[in-house]
C-alpha positions in Angstrom: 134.3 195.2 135.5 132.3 198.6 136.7 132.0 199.2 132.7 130.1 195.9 132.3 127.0 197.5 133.9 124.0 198.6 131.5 125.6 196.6 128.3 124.4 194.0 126.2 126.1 190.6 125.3 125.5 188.1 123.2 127.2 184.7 124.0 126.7 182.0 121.4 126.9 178.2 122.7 125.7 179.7 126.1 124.2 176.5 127.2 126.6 174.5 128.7 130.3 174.6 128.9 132.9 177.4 128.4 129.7 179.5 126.8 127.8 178.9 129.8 130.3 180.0 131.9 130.7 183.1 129.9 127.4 184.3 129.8 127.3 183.5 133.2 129.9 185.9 134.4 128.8 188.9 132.0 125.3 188.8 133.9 127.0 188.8 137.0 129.1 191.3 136.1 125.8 194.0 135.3 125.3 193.2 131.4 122.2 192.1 130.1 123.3 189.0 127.8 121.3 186.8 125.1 122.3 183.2 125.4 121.7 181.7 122.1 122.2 178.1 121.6 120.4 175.2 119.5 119.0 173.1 122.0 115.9 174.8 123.1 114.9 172.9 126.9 118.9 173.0 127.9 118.9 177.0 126.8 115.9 177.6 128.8 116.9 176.1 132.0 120.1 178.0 131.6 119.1 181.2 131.2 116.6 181.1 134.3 119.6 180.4 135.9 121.1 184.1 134.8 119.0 187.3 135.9 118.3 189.2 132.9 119.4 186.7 130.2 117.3 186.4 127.6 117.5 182.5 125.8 117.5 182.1 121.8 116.9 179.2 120.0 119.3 179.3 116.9 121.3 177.1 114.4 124.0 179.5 114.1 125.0 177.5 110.7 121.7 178.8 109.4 121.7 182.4 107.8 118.0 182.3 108.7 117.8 181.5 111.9 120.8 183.7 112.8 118.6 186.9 111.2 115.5 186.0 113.2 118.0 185.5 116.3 119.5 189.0 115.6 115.8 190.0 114.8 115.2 189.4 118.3 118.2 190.5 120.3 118.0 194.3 119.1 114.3 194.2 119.6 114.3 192.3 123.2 117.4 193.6 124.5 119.7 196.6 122.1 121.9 195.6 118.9 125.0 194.2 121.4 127.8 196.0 122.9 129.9 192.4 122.8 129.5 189.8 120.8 131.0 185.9 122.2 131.5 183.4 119.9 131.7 180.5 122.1 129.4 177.7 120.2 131.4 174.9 118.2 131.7 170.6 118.1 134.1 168.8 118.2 135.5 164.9 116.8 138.2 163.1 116.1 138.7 161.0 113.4 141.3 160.4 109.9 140.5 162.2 106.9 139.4 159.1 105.2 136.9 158.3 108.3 135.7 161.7 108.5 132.5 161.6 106.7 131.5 165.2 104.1 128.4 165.5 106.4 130.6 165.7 109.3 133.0 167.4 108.0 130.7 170.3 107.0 128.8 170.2 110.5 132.1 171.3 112.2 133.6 173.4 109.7 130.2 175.3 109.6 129.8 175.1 113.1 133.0 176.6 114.4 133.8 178.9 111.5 130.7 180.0 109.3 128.6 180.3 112.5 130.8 183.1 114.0 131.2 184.6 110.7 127.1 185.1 110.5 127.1 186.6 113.8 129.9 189.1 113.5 128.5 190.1 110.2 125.1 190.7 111.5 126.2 193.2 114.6 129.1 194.7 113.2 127.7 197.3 111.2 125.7 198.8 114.1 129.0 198.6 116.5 131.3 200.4 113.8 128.5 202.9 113.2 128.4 203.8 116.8 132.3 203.5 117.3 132.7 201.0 120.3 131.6 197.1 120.4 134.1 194.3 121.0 134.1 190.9 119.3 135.7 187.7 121.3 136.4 184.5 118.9 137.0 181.3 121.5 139.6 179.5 119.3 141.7 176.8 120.1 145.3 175.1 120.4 144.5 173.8 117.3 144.1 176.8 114.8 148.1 176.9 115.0 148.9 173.6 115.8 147.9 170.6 113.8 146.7 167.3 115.4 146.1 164.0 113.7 142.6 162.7 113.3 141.7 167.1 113.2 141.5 167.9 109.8 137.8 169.0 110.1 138.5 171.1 113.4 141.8 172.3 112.4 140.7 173.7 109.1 137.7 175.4 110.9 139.7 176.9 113.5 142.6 177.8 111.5 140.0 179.6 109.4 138.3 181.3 112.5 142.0 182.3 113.1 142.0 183.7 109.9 139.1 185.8 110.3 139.5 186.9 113.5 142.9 188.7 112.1 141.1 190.2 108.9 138.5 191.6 111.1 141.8 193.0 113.5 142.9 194.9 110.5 140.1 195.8 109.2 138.7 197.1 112.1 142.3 199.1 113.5 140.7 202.8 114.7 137.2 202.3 114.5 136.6 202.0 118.2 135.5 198.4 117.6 137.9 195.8 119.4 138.5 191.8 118.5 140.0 189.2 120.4 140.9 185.7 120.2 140.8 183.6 122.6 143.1 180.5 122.0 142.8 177.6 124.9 144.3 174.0 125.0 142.3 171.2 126.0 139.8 172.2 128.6 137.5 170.1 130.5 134.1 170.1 128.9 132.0 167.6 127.9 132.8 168.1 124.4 135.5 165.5 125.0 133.1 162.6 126.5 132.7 160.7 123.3 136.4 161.1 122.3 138.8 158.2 123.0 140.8 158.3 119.8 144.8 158.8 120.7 146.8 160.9 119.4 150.2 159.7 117.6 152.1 158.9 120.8 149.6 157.3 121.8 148.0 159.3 124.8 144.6 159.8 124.5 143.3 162.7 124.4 140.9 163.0 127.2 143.2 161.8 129.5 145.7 164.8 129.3 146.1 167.6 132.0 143.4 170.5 130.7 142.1 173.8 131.4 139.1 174.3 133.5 136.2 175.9 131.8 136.3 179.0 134.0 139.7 179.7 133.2 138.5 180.5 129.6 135.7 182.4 131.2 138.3 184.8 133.2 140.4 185.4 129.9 137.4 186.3 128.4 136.5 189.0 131.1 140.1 190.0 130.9 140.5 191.2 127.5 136.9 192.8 127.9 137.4 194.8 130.7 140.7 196.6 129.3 140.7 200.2 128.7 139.4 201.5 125.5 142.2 202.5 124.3 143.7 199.0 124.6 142.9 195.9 121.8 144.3 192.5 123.6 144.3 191.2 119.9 145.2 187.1 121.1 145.2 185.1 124.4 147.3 181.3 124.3 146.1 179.3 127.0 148.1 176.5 128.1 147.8 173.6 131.3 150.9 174.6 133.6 
């Protein structure tokens, strides 16, 4: 991870969780990284945890306060070498219990939220011909679970995008990956106790460990050039 040194990264839920653990290891790894997240006093104790992070305060649902966060990054920092896409919510509940409001907040959350970001550094990253862009999906943008119709249609559609922006993207220099884990413990599960249709519940299953996200993610980033890992399935063994 030698090649880490000297670049810029900006990882998107990077206060807590997987996107804390992410940010996290790019700093340790040499990069100078912008932690953006929504919740302002949990972002700033983060990143005075990190050497040369940098936190911002953004909705990432909001096409404003994504510009003014991309405002800042290029001007504090450089327009980004790597762009995570970590930040996303999560509930369970039947399509006629799921209410619009919530049903928006994840869908622009986990899917319209990475689309702002990737839109507002890609230019910059195709112009210079390098960049990479990682997408933390999920089990559950290819397979569908009940009481997930917000999620799953959010992910499947970050799935979606991520593969557009694959072929679209194919000899620029610019590389994309997905990043598709199962269950993994974070405390995006504490409030879920809803089962699942045989009945186990969900939080109770065998799950991935946040840093084993964090080490695909360094994975597929520290490839040579010349190499696009386009998707990674993570699974519990």
């Amino acid at each position: 991870m030698s090649g880490m040194r000297g670049k810029t990264a900006v990882v998107t839920g990077a206060s807590r969780g997987i996107g804390a653990g992410i940010a996290e290891a790019l700093a340790a790894q040499g990069a100078r990284v912008a932690l953006v997240a929504r919740t302002e006093a949990r972002l700033r104790e983060r990143a005075k945890q990190i050497k040369g992070s940098i936190a911002v305060t953004c909705d990432v649902t909001d096409p404003a306060s994504v510009e003014a966060a991309t405002k800042r990054i290029t001007g504090e920092l450089a327009a980004p070498d790597i762009v995570v896409n970590s930040a996303g919510i999560f509930s369970v509940a039947v399509a006629e219990e799921t209410t619009a409001d919530a049903f928006l907040d994840i869908v622009n959350t986990n899917l319209v939220g990475p689309f702002l970001f990737v839109r507002a550094f890609l230019g910059a990253m195709k112009k210079r011909q390098s960049g990479h862009i990682v997408s933390i999906g999920s089990v559950a943008d290819r397979t569908i679970f009940s009481g997930n119709a917000a999620y799953s249609a959010a992910k499947f559609g970050l799935r979606a995008v991520h593969e557009v922006l694959r072929s679209e993207l194919r000899g620029t220099g610019v590389r994309t990956t997905l990043i598709s884990p199962a269950a993994t413990n974070t405390d995006i599960w504490n409030d879920v106790t809803v089962t699942d249709p045989v009945g186990k519940p969900h939080s109770k299953r065998p799950m991935l460990e946040p840093d084993d996200v964090v080490q695909a993610v360094l994975f597929a980033l520290s490839q040579p050039q010349r190499v696009n890992v386009d998707e990674l399935r993570l699974s519990h063994s």
